[in-house]
Structure formats: structure tokens, C-alpha cells
Short mmCIF file of the C-alpha atoms (twelve columns), coordinates in Angstrom:
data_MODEL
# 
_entry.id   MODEL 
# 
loop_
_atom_site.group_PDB 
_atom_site.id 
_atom_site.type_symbol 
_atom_site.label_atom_id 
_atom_site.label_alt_id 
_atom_site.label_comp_id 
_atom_site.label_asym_id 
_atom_site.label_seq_id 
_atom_site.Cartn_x 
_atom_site.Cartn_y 
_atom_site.Cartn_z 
_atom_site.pdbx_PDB_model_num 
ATOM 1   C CA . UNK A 1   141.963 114.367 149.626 1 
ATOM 2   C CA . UNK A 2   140.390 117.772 150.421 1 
ATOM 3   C CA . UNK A 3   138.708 118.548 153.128 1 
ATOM 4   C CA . UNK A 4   135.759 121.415 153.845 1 
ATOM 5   C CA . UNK A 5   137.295 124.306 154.993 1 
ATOM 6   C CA . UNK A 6   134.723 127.644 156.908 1 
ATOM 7   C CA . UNK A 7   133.385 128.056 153.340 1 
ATOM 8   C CA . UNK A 8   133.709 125.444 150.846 1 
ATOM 9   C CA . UNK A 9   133.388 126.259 147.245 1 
ATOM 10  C CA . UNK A 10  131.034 124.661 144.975 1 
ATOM 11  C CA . UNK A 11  131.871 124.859 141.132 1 
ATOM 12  C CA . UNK A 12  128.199 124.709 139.080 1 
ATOM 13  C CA . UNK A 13  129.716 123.197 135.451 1 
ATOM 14  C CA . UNK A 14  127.091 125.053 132.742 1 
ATOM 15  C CA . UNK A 15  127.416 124.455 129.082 1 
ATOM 16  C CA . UNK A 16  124.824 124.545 125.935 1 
ATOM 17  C CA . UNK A 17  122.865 121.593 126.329 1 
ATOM 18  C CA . UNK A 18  122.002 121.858 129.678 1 
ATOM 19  C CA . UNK A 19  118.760 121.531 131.730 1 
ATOM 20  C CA . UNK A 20  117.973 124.802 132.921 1 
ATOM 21  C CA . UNK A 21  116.126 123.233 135.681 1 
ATOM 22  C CA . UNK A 22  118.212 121.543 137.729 1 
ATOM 23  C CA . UNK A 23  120.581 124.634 136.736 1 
ATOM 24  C CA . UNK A 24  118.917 126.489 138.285 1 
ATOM 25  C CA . UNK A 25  117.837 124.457 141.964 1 
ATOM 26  C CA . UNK A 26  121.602 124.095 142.584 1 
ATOM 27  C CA . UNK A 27  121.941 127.501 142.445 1 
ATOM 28  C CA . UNK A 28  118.783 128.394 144.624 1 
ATOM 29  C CA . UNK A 29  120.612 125.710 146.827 1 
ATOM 30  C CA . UNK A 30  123.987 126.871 147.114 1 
ATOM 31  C CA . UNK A 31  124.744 130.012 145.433 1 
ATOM 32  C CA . UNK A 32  121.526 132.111 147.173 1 
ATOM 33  C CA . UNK A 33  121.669 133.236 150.503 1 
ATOM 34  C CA . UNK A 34  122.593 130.436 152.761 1 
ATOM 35  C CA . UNK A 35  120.556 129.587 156.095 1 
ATOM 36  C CA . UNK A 36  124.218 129.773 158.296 1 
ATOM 37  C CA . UNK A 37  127.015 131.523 157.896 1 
ATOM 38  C CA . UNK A 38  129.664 130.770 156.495 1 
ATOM 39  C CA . UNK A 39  127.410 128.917 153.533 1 
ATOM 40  C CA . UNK A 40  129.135 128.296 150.304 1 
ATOM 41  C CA . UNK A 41  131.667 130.327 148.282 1 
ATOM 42  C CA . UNK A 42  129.721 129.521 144.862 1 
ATOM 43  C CA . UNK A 43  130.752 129.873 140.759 1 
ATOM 44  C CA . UNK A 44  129.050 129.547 137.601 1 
ATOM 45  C CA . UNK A 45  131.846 127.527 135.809 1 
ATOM 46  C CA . UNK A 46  131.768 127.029 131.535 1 
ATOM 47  C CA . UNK A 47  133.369 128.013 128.323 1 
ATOM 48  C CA . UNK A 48  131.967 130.727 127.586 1 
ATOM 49  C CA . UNK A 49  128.365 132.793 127.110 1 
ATOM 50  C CA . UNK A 50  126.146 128.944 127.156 1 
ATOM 51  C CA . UNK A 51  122.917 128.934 126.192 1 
ATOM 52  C CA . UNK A 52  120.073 126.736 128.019 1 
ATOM 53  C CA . UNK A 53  116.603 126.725 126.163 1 
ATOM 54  C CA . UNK A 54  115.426 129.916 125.918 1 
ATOM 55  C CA . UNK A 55  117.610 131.656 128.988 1 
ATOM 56  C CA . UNK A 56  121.584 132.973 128.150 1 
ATOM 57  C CA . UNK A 57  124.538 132.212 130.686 1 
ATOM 58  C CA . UNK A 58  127.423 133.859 131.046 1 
ATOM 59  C CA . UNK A 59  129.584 131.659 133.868 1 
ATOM 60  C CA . UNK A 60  131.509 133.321 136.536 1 
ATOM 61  C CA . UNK A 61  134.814 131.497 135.380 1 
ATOM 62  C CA . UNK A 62  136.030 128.987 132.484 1 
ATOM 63  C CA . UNK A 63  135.889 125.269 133.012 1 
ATOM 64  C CA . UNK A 64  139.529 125.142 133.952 1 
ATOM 65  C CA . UNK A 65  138.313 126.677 137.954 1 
ATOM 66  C CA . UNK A 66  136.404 123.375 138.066 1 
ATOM 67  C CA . UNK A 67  139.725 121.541 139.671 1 
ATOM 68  C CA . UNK A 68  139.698 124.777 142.829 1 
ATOM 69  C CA . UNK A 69  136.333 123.681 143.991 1 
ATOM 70  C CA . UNK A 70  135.350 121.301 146.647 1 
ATOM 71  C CA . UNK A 71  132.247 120.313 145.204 1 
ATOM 72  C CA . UNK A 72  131.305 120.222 141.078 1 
ATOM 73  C CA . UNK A 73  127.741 119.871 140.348 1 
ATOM 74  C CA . UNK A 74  127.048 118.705 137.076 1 
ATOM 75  C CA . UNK A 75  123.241 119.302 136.100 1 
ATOM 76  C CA . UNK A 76  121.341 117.523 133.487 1 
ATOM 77  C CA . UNK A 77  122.347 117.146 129.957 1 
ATOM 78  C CA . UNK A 78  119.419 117.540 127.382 1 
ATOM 79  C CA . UNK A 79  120.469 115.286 124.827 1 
ATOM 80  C CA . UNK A 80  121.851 111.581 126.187 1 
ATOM 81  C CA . UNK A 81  122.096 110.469 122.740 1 
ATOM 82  C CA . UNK A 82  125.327 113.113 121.901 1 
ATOM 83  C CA . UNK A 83  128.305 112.694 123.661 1 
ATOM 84  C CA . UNK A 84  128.944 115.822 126.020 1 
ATOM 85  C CA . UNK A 85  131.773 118.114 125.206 1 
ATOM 86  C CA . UNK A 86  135.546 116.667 125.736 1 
ATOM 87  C CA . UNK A 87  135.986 119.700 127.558 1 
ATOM 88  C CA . UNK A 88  133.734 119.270 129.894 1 
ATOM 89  C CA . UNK A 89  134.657 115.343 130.691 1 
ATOM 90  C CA . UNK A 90  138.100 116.904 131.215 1 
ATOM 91  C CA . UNK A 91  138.063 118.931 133.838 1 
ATOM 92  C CA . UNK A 92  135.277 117.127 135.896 1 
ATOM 93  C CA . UNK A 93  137.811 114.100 135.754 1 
ATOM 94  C CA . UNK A 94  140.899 116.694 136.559 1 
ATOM 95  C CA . UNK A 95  138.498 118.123 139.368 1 
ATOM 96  C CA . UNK A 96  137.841 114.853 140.906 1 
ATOM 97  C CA . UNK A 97  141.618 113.776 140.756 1 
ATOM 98  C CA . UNK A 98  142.106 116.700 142.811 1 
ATOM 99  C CA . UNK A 99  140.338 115.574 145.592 1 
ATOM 100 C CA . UNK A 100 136.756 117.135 144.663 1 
ATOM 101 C CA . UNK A 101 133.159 115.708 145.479 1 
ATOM 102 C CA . UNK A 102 131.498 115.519 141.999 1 
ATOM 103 C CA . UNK A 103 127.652 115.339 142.387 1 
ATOM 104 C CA . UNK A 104 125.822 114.834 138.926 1 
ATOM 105 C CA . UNK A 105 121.697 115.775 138.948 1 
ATOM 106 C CA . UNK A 106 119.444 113.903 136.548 1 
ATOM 107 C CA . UNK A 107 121.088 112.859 133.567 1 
ATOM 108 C CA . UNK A 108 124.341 115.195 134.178 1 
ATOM 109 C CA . UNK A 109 125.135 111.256 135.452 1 
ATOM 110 C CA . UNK A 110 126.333 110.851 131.848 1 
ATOM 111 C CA . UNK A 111 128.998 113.432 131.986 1 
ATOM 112 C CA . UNK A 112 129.857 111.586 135.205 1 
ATOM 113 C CA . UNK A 113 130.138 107.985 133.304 1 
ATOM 114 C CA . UNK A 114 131.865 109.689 129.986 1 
ATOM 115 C CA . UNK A 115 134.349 110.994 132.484 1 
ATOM 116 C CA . UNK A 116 135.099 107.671 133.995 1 
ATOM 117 C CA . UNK A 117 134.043 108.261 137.288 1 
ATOM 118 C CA . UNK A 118 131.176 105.861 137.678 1 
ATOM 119 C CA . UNK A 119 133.089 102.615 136.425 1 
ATOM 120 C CA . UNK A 120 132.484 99.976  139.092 1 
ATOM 121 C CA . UNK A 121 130.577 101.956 141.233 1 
ATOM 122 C CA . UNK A 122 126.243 102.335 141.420 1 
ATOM 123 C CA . UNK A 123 124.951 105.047 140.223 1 
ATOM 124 C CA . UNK A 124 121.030 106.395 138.993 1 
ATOM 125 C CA . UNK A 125 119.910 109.137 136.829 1 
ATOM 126 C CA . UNK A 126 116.450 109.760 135.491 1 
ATOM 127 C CA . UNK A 127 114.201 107.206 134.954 1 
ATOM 128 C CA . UNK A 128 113.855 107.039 131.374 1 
ATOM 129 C CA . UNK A 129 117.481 106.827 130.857 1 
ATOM 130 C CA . UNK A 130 118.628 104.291 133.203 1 
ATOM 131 C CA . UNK A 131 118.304 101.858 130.672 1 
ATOM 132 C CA . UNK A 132 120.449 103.494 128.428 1 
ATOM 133 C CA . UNK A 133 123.237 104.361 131.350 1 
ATOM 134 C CA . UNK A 134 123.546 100.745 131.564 1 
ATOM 135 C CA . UNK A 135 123.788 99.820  128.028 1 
ATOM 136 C CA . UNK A 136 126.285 102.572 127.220 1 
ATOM 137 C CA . UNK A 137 128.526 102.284 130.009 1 
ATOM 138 C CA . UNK A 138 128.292 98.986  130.908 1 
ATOM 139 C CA . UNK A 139 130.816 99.172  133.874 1 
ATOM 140 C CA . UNK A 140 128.195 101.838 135.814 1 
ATOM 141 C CA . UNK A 141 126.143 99.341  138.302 1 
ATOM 142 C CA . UNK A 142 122.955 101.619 137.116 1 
ATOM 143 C CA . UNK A 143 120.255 101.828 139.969 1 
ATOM 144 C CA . UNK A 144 116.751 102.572 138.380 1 
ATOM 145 C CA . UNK A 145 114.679 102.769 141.550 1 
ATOM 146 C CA . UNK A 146 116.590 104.835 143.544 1 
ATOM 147 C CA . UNK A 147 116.607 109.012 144.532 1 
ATOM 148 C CA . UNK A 148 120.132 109.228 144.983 1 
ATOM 149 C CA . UNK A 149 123.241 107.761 144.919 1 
ATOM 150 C CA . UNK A 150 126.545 108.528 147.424 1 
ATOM 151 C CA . UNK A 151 129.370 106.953 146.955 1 
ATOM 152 C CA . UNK A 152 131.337 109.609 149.139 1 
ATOM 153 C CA . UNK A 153 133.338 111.643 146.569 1 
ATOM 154 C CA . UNK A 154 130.753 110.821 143.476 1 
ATOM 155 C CA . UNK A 155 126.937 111.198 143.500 1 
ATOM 156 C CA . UNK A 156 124.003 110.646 141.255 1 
ATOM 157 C CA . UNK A 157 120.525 111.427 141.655 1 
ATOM 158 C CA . UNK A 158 117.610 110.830 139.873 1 
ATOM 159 C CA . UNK A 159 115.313 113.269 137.288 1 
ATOM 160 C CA . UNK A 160 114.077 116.718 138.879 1 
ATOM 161 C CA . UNK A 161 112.935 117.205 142.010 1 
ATOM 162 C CA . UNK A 162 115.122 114.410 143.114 1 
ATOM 163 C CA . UNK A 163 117.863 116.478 142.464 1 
ATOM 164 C CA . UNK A 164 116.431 118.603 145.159 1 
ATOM 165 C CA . UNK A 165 117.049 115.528 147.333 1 
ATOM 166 C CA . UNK A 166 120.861 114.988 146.517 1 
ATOM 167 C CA . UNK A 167 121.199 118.990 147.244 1 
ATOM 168 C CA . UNK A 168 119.268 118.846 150.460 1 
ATOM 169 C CA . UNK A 169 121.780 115.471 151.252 1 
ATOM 170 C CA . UNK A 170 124.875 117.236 150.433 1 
ATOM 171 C CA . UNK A 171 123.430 120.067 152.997 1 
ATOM 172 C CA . UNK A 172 122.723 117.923 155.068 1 
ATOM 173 C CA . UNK A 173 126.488 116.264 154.928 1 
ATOM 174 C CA . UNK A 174 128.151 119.811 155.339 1 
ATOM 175 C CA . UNK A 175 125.889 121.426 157.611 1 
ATOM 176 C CA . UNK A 176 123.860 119.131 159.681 1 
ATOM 177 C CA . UNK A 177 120.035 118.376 159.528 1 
ATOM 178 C CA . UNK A 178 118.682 121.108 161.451 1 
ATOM 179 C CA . UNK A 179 120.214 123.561 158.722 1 
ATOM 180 C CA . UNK A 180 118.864 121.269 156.013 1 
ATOM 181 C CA . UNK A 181 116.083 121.448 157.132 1 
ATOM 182 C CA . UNK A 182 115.525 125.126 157.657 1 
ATOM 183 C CA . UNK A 183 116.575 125.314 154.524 1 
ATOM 184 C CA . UNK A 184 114.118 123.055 152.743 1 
ATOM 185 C CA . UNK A 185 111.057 124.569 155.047 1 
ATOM 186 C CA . UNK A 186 112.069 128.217 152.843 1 
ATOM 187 C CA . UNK A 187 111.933 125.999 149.929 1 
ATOM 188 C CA . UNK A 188 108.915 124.435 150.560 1 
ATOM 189 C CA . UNK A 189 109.799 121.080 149.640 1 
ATOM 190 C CA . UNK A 190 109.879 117.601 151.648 1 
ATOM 191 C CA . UNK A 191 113.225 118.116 154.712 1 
ATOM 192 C CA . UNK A 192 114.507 114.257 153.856 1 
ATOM 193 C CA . UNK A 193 113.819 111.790 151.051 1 
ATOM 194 C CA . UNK A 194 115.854 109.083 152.054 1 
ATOM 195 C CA . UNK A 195 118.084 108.561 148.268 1 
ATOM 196 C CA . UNK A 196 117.207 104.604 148.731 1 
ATOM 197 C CA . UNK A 197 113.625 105.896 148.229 1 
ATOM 198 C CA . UNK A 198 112.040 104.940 144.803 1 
ATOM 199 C CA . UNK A 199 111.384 107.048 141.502 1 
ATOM 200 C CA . UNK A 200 107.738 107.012 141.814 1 
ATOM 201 C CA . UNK A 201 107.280 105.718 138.425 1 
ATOM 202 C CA . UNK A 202 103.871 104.286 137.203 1 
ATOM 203 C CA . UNK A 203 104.236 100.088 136.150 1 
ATOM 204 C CA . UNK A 204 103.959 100.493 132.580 1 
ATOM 205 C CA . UNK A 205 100.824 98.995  130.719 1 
ATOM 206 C CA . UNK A 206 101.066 97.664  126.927 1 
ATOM 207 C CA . UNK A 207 99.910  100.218 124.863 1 
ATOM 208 C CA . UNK A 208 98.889  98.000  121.680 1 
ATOM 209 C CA . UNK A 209 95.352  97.941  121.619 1 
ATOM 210 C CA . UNK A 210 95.381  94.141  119.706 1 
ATOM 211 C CA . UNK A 211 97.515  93.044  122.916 1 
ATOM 212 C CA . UNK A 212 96.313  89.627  124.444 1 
ATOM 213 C CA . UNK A 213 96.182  91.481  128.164 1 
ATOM 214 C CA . UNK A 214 94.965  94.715  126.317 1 
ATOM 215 C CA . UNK A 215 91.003  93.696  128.369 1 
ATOM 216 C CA . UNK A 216 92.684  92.132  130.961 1 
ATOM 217 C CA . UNK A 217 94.701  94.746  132.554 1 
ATOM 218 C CA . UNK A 218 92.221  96.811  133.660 1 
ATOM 219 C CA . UNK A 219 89.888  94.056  134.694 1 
ATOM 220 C CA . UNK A 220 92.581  93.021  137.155 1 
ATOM 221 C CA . UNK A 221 93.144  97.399  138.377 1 
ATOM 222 C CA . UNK A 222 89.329  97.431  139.189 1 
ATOM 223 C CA . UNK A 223 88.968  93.960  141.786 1 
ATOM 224 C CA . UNK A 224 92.360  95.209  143.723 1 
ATOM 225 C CA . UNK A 225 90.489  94.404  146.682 1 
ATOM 226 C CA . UNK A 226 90.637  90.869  145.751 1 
ATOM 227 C CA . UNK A 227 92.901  87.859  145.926 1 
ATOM 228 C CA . UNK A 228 93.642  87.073  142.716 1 
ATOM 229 C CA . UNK A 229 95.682  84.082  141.679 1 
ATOM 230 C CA . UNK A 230 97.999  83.562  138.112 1 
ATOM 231 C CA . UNK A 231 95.506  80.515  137.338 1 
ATOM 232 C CA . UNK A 232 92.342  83.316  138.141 1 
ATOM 233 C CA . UNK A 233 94.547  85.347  135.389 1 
ATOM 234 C CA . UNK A 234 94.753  83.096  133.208 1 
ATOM 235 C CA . UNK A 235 91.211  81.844  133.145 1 
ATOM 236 C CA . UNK A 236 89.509  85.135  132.254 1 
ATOM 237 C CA . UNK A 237 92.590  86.207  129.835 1 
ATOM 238 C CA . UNK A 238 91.738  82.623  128.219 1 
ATOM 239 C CA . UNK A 239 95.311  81.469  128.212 1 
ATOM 240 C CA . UNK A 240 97.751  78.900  129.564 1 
ATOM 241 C CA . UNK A 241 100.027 80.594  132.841 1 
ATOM 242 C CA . UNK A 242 102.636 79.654  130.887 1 
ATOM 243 C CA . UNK A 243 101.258 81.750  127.820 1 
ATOM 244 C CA . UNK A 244 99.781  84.299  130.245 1 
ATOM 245 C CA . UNK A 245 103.663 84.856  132.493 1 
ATOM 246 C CA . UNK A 246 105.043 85.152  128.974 1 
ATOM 247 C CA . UNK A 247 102.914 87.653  127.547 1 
ATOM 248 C CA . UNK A 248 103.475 89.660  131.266 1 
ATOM 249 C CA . UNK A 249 107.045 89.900  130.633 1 
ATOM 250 C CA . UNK A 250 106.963 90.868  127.132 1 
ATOM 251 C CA . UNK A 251 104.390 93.269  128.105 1 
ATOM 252 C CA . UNK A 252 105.860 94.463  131.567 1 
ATOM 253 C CA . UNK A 253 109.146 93.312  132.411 1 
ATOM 254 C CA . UNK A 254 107.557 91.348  135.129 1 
ATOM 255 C CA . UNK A 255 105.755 88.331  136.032 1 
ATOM 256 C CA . UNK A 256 102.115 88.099  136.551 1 
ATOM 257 C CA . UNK A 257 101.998 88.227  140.468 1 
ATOM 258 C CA . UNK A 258 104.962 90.896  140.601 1 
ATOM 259 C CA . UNK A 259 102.713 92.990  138.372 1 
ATOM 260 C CA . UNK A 260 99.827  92.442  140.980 1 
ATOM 261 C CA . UNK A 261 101.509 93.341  143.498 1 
ATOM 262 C CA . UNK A 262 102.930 96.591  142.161 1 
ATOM 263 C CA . UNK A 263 99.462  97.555  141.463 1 
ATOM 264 C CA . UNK A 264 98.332  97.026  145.013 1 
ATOM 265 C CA . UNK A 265 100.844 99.228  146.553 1 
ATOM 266 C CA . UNK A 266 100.373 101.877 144.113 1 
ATOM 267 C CA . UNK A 267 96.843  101.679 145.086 1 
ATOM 268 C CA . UNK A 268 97.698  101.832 148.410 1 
ATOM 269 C CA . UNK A 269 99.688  104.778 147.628 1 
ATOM 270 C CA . UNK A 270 96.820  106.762 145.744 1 
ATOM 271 C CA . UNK A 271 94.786  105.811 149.503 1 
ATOM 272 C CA . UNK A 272 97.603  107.247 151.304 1 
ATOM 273 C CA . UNK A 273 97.402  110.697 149.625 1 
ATOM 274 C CA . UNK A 274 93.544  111.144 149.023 1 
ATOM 275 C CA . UNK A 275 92.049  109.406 152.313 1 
ATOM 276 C CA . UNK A 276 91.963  109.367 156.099 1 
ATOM 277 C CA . UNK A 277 91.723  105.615 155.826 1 
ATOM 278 C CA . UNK A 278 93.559  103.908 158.593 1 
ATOM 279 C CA . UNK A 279 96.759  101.318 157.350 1 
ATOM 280 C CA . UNK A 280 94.033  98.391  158.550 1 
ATOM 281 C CA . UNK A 281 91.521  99.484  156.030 1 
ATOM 282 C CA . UNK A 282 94.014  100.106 153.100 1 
ATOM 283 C CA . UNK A 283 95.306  96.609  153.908 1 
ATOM 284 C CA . UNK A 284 91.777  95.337  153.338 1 
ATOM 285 C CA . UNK A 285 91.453  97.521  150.178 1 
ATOM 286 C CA . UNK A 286 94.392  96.276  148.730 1 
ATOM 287 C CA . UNK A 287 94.253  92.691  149.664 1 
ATOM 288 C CA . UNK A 288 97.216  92.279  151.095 1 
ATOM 289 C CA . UNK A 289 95.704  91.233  154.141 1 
ATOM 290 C CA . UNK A 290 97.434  92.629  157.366 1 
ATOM 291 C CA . UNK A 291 98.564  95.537  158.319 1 
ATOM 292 C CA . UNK A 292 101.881 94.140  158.558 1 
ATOM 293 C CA . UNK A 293 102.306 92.743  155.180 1 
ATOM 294 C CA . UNK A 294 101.127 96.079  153.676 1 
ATOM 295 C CA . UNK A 295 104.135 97.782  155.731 1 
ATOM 296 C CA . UNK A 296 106.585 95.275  154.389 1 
ATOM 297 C CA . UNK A 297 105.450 95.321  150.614 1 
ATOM 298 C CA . UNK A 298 105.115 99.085  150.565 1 
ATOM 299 C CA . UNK A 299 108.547 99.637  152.334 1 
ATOM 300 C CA . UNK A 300 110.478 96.744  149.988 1 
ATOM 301 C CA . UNK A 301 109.095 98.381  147.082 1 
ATOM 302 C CA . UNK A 302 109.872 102.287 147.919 1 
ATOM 303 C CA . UNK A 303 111.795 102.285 150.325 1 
ATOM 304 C CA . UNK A 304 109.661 103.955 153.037 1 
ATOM 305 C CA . UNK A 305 106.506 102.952 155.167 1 
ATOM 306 C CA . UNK A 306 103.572 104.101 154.493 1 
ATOM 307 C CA . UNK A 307 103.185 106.259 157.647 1 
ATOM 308 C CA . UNK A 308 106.395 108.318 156.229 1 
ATOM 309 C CA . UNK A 309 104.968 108.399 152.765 1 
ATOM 310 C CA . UNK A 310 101.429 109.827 153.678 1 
ATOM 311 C CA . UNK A 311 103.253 112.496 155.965 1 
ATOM 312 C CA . UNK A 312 105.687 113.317 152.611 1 
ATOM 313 C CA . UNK A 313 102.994 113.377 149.758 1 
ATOM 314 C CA . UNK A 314 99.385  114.013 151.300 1 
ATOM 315 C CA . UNK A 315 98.308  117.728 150.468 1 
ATOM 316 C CA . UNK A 316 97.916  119.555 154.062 1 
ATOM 317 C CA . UNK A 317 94.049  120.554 154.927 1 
ATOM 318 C CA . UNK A 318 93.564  123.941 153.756 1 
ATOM 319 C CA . UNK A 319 90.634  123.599 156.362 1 
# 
């Protein structure tokens, strides 16, 4: 197993097919000027000339200098439905037999599971396409709700800006949290999501406008500030609970009161950013009765209190 030496190198794997974006953070991260030095000794590693959307690459060094570096990011890959190149699988594997951390960012967790480096471990990736992680490589313990994932020589994040996150981590892991930080203050983004933090993902609605919970939805959004029970529910949707809880899951994924309550804390979250209201009030406003029980909903369900989340998303007063 390696270890970091004054300068450790970071290998960036770029091919065509690529997401530009997170590309392009893990180079602001680690191939820019670094905060300390020594920072990182950093390469653009690929085939050849790549090409990623509209903007040409031509990498520093072929994929075969993947297996020299101490760390291999792997960014996103556009397309989850085509198998990434053999190529590419090969010398991220090779790298990581050779003692290398291997970080993937947003759906770059593919190349990670094609190589064979996820089996039996967890692992996330981009919302949308946790679903399919799990059904394609069934030996990945996929993580929807999560920023990151570190498993100590393999890493996953979630879809753009939580790759930021992972980058900040790893930072953070070489270099300490002061330097992380200083770094993430001249990138004006957030100095520490924790990576057990949630995708802040809206709870899906049906769509179908015929739907039996098509009225009763948003009937339920607008009394928030109310207890509401599965029989109240049922009652104005005009069904059994039993018809009702299965209509919620085909709808939702989720049961009735689950669905409730994920509405109430993302209503408490929308209170969080826009108002000055005090954890009291948006415990009233949300019927979840005490301070207290708002703190351990919110936190369960992203994985931070909601003293840490209005100091992370609420715009600053321009005042």
C-alpha cells in the first residue's frame, strides 16, 4: 500500500464521454494553484486528443500513467447506458492494485463498478442513476441518499456539486481542515458537507393527471401546519387506507405518513432558507410539534440539524 509522499500525484482519467463538469472542478481542485505548498503533482491522463461536449482535451499522459499516481479521479460518464471503454476499466483496476486511492465523481461510479472495485462495498453516484447502479451491478451496496462515500482506498460521490464535497474531503484527508477550508472560502462554496448528508432531492409527485391522489397531493402540501392522520387521508381522497397506502407506494415509493413527513421537513427546509423564523415556530409550522422532534426528523432524514443547514444554504444579507 502507498503512502502520500511531500507531493502526491493525482492522475485525472479523461476520455470522450465525459462530463466536462466535474472535469473540470477536480482540476480547479487539484491541478490549480494549491493553498500550501507542496500541493499536488497533477496529470491529465487518457488515450489520446478526448473530446467532452463542445471543449477538446489533449491529456498530459496515456492511460497507462494511471497505475504511478496516488490518487485517480474518475469524473462522470455521460452515457450510463454504454459500457465505458475496456481501456479505461483496465488501468483504474491496475491503478488500484497498485496501491492507489480511486475516487469516482457523479456517475464516473460506473467505471468504478465495471472495474470491480465497488463489489461488496457501498457506494452512491447521482441521484437519478442509483437505481440503475444497483440493478446493474448488483454486488455494489448502492447508497441513494448520501454526498459521498469513503471506503478508504475507493470513493463515490454523488451528482455535481457533491463532487465538490468528495474533493474538499480528500483535501481535507491530505491536508487538514484549516487548508480545506481556505481552500473552499477561494472557491466560494460550503467548507464541509458531511458525505452522510442527503442529495437534496424533491419527494416525487405522480405526474398522471387521472391519478386517484392527483387532487389530493396538493391538498395535503397546503394544511402542513396540521396533524393529519392516514384515516384524515383517506376520507377526503374517498378511499379505503388500505386502497389509499397502496396507491402511495405505487405513486411514491412510500407509505402515506412517510410521505407526510418528508413533506414537512422539506417545508421546514424552504423556512430555513427564506425566514428568520426561530426552530420553535418552524416546529409549529410544520406540525411536528417540538422543537425537539423537528431536530430529530430533519437530522434522520439529511443528515444534519437544522441549525447547520440554515448556516449552509440561507443566502447571506446583502444588507
Amino acid at each position: 500500500m502507498r503512502t502520500l509522499s511531500d507531493m502526491p500525484t493525482v492522475a485525472l482519467a479523461a476520455t470522450d464521454g465525459m462530463l466536462h463538469f466535474e472535469l473540470a472542478l477536480a482540476h480547479e481542485v487539484f491541478g490549480a494553484a494549491g493553498v500550501v505548498d507542496p500541493w499536488y503533482d497533477f496529470a491529465v491522463c487518457g488515450p489520446g486528443p478526448v473530446r467532452l461536449g463542445r471543449f477538446h482535451l489533449v491529456p498530459d499522459h496515456g492511460l497507462d500513467q494511471l497505475i504511478h499516481a496516488d490518487l485517480v479521479i474518475v469524473p462522470g460518464w455521460t452515457d450510463v447506458d454504454v459500457d465505458p471503454p475496456l481501456d479505461l476499466v483496465e488501468a483504474v483496476r491496475a491503478a488500484h492494485d497498485a496501491g492507489a486511492r480511486v475516487a469516482s465523481l457523479c456517475t464516473g461510479a460506473f467505471v468504478l463498478a465495471a472495474a470491480g472495485l465497488l463489489d461488496g462495498r457501498r457506494a452512491t453516484t447521482h441521484w437519478a442513476h442509483t437505481a440503475e447502479l444497483a440493478a446493474r451491478y448488483p454486488l455494489v451496496a448502492v447508497d441513494p441518499d448520501v454526498l459521498y462515500v469513503d471506503n478508504g482506498t475507493v470513493l463515490t460521490s454523488a451528482g455535481k456539486a457533491a463532487a465538490m464535497d468528495l474533493c474538499l474531503h480528500l483535501v481535507r484527508s491530505d491536508h487538514g481542515a484549516a487548508v480545506a477550508n481556505t481552500l473552499a472560502r477561494r472557491l466560494v462554496v460550503p467548507p464541509h458537507r458531511a458525505g452522510g448528508q442527503a442529495q437534496f432531492v424533491t419527494t416525487p409527485v405522480p405526474a398522471d393527471d387521472t391519478h386517484p391522489l392527483i387532487a389530493l397531493l396538493p391538498w395535503i402540501s397546503e394544511r402542513l401546519d396540521q396533524p393529519l392522520t392516514v384515516e384524515d387521508l383517506a376520507r377526503r381522497a374517498n378511499l379505503s387506507t388500505r386502497t389509499l397506502t397502496r396507491h402511495f407506494h405505487a405513486a411514491t415509493g412510500t407509505t402515506p405518513l412517510q410521505w407526510l413527513l418528508a413533506q414537512r421537513v422539506r417545508l421546514a427546509q424552504h423556512l430555513l432558507e427564506t425566514t428568520d423564523k426561530t426552530i420553535e415556530s418552524i416546529a409549529t409550522a410544520t406540525a411536528l410539534g417540538t422543537p425537539t422532534t423537528l431536530r430529530r426528523h430533519f437530522t434522520r432524514t439529511l443528515g444534519v440539524p437544522p441549525d447547520t443547514y440554515r448556516r449552509t444554504f440561507r443566502p447571506r444579507s446583502t444588507a
